[in-house]
C-alpha positions in Angstrom: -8.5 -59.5 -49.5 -8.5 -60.2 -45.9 -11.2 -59.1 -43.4 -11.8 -59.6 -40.1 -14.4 -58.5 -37.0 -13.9 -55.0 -35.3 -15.7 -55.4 -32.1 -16.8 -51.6 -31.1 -17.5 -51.3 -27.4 -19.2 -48.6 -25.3 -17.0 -46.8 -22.9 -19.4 -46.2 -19.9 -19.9 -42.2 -19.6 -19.3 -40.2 -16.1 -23.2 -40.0 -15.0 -23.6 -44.0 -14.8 -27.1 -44.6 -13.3 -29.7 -47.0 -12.3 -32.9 -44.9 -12.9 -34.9 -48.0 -13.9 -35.6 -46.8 -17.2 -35.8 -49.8 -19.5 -39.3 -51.0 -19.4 -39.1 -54.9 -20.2 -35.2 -55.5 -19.2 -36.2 -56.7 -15.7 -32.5 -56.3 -14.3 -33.0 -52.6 -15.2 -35.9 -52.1 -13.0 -34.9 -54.4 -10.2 -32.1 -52.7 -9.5 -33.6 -49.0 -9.5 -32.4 -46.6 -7.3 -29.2 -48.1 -6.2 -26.2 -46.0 -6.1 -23.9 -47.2 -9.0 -20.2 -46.9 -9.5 -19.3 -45.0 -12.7 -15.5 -45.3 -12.3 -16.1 -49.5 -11.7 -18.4 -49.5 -14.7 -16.0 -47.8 -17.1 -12.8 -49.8 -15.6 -15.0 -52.9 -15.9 -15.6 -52.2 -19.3 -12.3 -51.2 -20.7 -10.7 -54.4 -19.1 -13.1 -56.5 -21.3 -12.1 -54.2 -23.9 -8.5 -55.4 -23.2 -9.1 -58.6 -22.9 -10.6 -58.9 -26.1 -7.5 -57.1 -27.8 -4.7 -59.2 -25.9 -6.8 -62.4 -27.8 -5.9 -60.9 -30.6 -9.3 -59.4 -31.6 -9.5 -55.9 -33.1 -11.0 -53.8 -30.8 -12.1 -49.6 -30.8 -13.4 -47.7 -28.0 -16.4 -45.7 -28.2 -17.0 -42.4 -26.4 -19.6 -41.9 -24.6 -22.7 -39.3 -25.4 -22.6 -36.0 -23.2 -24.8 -36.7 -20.4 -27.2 -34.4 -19.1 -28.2 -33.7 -22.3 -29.9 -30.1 -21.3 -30.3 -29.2 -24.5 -33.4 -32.7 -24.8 -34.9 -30.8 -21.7 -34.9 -27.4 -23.7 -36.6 -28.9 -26.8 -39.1 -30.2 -23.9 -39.9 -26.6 -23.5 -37.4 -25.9 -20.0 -35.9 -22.3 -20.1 -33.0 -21.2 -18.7 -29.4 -22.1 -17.6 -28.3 -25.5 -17.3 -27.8 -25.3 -13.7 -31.6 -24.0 -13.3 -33.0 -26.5 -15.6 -31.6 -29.2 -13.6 -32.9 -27.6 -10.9 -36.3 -27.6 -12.1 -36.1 -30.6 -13.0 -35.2 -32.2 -9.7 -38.3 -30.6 -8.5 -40.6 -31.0 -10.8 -39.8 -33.7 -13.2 -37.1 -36.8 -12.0 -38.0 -38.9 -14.4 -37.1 -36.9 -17.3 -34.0 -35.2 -15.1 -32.8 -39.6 -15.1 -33.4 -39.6 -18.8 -31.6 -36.9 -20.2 -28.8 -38.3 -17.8 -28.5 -41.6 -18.5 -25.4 -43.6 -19.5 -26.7 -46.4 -21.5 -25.2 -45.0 -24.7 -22.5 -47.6 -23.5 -24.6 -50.4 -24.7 -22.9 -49.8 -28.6 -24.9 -52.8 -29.5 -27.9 -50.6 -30.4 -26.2 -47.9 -31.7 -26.7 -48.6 -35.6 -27.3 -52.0 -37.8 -23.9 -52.7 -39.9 -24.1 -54.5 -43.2 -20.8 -55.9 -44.8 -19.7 -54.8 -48.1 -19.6 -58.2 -48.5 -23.2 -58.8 -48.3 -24.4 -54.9 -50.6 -24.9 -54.2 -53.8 -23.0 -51.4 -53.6 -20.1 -53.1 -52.2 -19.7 -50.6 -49.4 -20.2 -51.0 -45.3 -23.8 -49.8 -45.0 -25.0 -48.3 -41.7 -28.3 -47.3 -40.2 -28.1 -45.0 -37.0 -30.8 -46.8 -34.7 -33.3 -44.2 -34.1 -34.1 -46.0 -30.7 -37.8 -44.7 -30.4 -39.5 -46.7 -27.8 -37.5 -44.7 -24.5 -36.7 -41.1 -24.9 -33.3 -41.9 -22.4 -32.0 -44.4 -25.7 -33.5 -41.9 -28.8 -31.9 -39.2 -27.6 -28.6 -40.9 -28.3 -29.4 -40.9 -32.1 -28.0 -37.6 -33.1 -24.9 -38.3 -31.3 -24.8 -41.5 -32.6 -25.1 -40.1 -36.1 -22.3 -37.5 -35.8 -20.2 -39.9 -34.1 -20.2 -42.4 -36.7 -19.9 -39.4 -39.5 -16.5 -39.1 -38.0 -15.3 -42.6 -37.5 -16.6 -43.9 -41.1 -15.9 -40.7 -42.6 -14.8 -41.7 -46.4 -18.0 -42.1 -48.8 -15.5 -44.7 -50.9 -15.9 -47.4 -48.8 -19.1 -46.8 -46.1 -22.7 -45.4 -47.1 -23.8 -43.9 -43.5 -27.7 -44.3 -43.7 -30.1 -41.6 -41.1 -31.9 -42.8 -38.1 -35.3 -43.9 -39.7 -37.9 -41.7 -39.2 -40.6 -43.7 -38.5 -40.7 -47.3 -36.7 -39.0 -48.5 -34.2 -35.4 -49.6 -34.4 -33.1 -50.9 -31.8 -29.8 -51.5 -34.1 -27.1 -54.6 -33.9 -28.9 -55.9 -31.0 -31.6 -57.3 -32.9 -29.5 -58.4 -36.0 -27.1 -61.6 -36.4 -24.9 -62.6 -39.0 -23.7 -65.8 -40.3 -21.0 -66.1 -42.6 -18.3 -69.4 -43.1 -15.6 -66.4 -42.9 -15.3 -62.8 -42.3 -15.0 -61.4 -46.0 -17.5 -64.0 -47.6 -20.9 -63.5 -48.0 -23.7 -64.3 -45.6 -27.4 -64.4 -44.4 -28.3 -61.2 -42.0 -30.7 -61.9 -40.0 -33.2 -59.1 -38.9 -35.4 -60.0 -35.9 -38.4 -58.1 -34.5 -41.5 -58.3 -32.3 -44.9 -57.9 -33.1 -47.0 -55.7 -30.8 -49.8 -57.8 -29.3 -52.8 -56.5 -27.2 -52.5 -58.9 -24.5 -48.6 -57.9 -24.1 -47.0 -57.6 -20.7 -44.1 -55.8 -22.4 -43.9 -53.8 -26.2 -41.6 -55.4 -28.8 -38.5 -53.1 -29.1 -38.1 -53.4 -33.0 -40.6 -53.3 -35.8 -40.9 -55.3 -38.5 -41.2 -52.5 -40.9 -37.9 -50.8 -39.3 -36.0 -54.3 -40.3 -37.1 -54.6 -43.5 -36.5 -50.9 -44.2 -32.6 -51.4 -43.5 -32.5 -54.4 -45.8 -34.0 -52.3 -48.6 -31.5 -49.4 -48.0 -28.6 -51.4 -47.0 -29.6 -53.1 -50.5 -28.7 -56.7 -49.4 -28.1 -59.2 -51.8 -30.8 -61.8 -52.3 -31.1 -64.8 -50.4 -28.5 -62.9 -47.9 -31.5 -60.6 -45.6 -33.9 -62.4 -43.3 -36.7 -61.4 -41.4 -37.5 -63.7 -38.4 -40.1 -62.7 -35.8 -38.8 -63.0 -31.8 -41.2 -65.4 -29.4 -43.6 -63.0 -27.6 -43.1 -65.3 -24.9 -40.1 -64.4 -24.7 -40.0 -60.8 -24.5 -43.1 -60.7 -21.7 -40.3 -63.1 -20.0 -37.6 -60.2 -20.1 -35.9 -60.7 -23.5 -36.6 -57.2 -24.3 -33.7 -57.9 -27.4 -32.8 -60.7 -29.3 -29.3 -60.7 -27.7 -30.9 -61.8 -24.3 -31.3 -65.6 -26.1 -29.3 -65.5 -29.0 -25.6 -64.9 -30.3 -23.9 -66.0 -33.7 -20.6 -65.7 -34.9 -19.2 -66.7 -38.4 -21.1 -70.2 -38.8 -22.0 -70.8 -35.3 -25.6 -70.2 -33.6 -26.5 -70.9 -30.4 -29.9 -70.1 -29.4 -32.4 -70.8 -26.8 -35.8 -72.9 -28.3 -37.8 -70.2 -27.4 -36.1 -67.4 -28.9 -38.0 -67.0 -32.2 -41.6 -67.6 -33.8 -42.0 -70.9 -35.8 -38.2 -71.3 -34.8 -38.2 -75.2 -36.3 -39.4 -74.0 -39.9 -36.5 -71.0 -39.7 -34.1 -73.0 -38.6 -34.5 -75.0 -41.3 -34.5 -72.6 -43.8 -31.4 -70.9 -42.0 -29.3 -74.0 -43.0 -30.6 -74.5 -46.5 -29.9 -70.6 -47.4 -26.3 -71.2 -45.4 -25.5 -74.5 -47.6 -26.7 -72.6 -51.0 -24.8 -69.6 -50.0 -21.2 -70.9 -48.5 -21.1 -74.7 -49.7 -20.6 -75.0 -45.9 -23.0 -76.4 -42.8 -24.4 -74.3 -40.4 -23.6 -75.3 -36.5 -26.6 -74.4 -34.7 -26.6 -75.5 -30.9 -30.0 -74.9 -29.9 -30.8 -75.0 -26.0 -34.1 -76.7 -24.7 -36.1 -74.7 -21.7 -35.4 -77.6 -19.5 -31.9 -77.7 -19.8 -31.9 -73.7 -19.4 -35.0 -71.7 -19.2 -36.2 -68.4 -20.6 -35.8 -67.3 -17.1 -32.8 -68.3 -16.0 -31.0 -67.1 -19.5 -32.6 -63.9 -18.7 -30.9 -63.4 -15.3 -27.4 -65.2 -16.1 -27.4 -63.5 -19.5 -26.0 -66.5 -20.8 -26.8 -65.7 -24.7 -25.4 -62.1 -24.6 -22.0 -63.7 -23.9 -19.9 -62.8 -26.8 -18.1 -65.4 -28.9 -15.2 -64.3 -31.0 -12.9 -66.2 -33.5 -9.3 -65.9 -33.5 -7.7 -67.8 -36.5 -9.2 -71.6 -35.8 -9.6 -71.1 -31.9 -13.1 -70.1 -31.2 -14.0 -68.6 -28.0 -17.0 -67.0 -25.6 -16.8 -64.3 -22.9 -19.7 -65.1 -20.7 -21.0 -63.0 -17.7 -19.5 -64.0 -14.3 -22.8 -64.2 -13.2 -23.6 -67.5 -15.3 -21.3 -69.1 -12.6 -24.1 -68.1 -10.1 -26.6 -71.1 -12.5 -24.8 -74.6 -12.3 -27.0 -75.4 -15.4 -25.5 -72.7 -17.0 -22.2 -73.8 -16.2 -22.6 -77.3 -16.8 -23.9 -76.5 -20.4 -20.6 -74.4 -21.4 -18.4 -77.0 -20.3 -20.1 -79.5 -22.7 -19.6 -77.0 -25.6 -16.8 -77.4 -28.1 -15.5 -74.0 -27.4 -11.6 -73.6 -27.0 -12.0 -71.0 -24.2 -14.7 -70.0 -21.6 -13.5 -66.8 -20.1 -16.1 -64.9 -17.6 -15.6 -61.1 -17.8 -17.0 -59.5 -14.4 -19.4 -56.6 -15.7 -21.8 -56.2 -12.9 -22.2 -52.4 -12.9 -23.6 -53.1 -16.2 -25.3 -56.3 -15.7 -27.4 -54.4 -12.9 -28.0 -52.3 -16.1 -29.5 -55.0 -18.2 -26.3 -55.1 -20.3 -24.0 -58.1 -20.9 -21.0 -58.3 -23.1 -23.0 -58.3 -26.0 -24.4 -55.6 -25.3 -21.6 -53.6 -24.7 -20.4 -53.7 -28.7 -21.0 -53.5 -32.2 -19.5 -55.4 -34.4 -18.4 -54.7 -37.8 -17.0 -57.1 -40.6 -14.2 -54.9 -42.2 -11.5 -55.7 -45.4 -8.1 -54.2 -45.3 -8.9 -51.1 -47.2 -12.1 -50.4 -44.8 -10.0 -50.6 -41.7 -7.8 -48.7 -43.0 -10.3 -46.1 -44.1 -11.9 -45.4 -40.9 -10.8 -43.0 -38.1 -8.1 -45.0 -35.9 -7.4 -42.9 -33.0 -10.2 -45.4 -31.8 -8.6 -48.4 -31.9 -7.3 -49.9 -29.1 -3.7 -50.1 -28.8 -1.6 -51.1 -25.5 -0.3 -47.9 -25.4 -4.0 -45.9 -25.3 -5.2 -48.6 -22.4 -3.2 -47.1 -19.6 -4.6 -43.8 -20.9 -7.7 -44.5 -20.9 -7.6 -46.3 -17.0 -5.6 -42.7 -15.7 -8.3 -40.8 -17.7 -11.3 -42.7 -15.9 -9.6 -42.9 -12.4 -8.7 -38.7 -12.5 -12.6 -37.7 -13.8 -15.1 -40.4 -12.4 -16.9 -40.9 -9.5 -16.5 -43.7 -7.3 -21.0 -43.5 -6.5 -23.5 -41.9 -8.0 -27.0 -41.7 -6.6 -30.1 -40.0 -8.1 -30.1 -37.0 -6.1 -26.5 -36.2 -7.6 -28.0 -36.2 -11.3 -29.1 -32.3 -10.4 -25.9 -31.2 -9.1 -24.1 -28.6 -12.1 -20.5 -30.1 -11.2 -21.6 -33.3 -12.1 -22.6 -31.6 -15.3 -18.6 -29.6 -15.3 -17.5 -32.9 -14.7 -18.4 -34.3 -17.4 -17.8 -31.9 -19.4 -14.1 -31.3 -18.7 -13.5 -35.4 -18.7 -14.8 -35.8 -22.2 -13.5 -32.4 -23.9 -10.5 -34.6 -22.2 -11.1 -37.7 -23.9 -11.6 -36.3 -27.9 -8.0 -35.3 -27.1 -7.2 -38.5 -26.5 -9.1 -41.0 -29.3 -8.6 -37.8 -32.1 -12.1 -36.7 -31.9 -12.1 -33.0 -31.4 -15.2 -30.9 -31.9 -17.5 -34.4 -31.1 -19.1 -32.5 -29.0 -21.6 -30.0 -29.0 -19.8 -27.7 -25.9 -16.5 -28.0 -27.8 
């Protein structure tokens, strides 16, 4: 039976900010308190989105959570209406008020980890909704997350939806790769976490006990779940996920030398396990610091480009802003890939979030596409909708001090009541 790779991406929400909030994604707290561009963001977005699908990629849009979340502030202990919360909050407590209004739900990548039926015992999609611990602006996302998904991968037949763990730290598909010598086949999954170290300038984002709990419960086959442990060098530099210095698709890996613990003994266990598994080799371009280093794939975002495969043509959609690095430049033009394509993104990239970031990928047979909710999937028809439904409801800037204001709040609530219409997703939402 065929399969092939649903890219899910994010569709940037109505109360785009730049609070500062991730602790460890340096681009995040550079770039806090600048006005952002909500409408920008989301067209940004939806044109990568589009780009991917005229490739010939299948592609599904992913609302975005309700945002402020007033009812995170009430189980805080904050009485009253919404409009007095917020203002209470303004007053009293910003930092919260920029958490329960943050947009980074868009960054799909660390909504849930995805195992292949492919890869189970049970021979159905697994999922596990990330439970996103470590920053109350990303945990809060887990119960929409979870209710989302319930509706999306709604028949038991073919996907086993797994809970938000309820202890230990997990940060979803942004810290989990997958090799495979095609979509459909069998392959290695490979978990990666940090280790929390005394001497730390940032915390690791995913616990090794979180990654080895999803391979238990996604029941992987053996030989076909890894563990690998990310460099902590490489997380006090600002690779606060393993998507900052590594991406895979199907047999290819291209990582940075620094990326992982031990990384010469993994490696070569990677390819041994790839051999056994798929009778195939594994490609594995690894990239030395002095040809790019730690920092500059950190601010080029480089590895969270996102390579697709589209019958024998493999190609990567890097950040525009890797043409600001002529090493970064000169080392995709040496690469074998059949197209470089640079997808502007800088709303998000102020944001800490790449291409990469922006999706979740899933592996998916005939029957399992066919099984899921498909008012998501985008179609040429639902593009244009989606552009007149951003440019009627967003803002064209967004500052902090607008975060308190109730219409922003009515605003977002009438553009995504809106939108449910649109991808088929009534009663998502809790005000619905």
């Amino acid at each position: 039976m065929n399969a092939i790779e649903l890219n899910m991406d994010g569709l940037v929400g109505p109360t785009h900010n730049y609070a500062g909030l991730g602790l460890g994604n340096l681009a995040s707290m550079a770039n806090k308190n600048l006005n952002s561009n909500p409408k920008l963001a989301a067209l940004e977005g939806l044109k990568k989105m589009k780009l991917c699908h005229d490739l010939g990629l299948k592609q599904a849009v992913i609302p975005p959570a309700f945002r402020p979340d007033i009812s995170a502030a009430r189980a805080l202990g904050h009485q009253g209406s919404d409009e007095a919360i917020l203002n209470e909050l303004k007053e009293s407590d910003q930092k919260l008020l920029c958490a329960i209004s943050s947009a980074s739900s868009m960054w799909t990548a660390n909504a849930a980890s995805i195992s292949p039926s492919a890869d189970c015992r049970d021979g159905k999609v697994n999922i596990t909704i990330a439970n996103l611990q470590k920053n109350i602006h990303r945990c809060i996302e887990a119960p929409f997350n979870e209710a989302l998904f319930k509706l999306i991968f709604h028949d038991a037949s073919f996907f086993r939806l797994h809970n938000p763990l309820v202890v230990n730290s997990d940060e979803g598909g942004a810290n989990h790769m997958r090799l495979c010598s095609d979509y459909g086949q069998r392959g290695i999954e490979i978990f990666v976490y940090g280790s929390e170290e005394i001497n730390a300038i940032y915390a690791a984002r995913q616990n090794k006990k979180a990654s080895a709990a999803i391979v238990q419960q996604h029941m992987i086959l053996n030989e076909s779940g890894m563990l690998v442990q990310q460099s902590s060098e490489a997380i006090n530099k600002g690779v606060f996920h393993n998507d900052v210095i590594a991406v895979s698709n199907k047999s290819l890996l291209l990582i940075h030398e620094k990326a992982w613990r031990s990384q010469a003994t993994v490696l070569a266990e990677l390819r041994e396990r790839f051999k056994h598994l798929t009778n195939t080799d594994l490609l594995i371009i690894e990239v030395a610091e002095d040809e790019i280093s730690i920092e500059t794939a950190v601010q080029s975002y480089v590895f969270n480009s996102q390579i697709i495969s589209i019958g024998n043509r493999t190609q990567i959609l890097a950040p525009s802003k890797c043409k600001e690095f002529p090493e970064v430049v000169s080392f995709l033009d040496r690469q074998d890939f059949d197209a470089v394509h640079f997808i502007d993104l800088e709303q998000s990239m102020r944001n800490g979030g790449g291409p990469a970031c922006l999706r979740l990928r899933i592996e998916l047979n005939e029957r399992e596409l066919s099984a899921m909710h498909q008012g998501i999937i985008l179609t040429d028809a639902l593009y244009p909708k989606l552009v007149d439904w951003v440019n009627k409801h967003y803002r064209d800037c967004l500052c902090l001090d607008d975060l308190s204001d109730p219409h922003l709040l009515t605003e977002s609530q009438l553009a995504l009541d809106e939108l449910t219409t649109i991808l088929s997703l009534k009663g998502l939402y809790p005000f619905q």
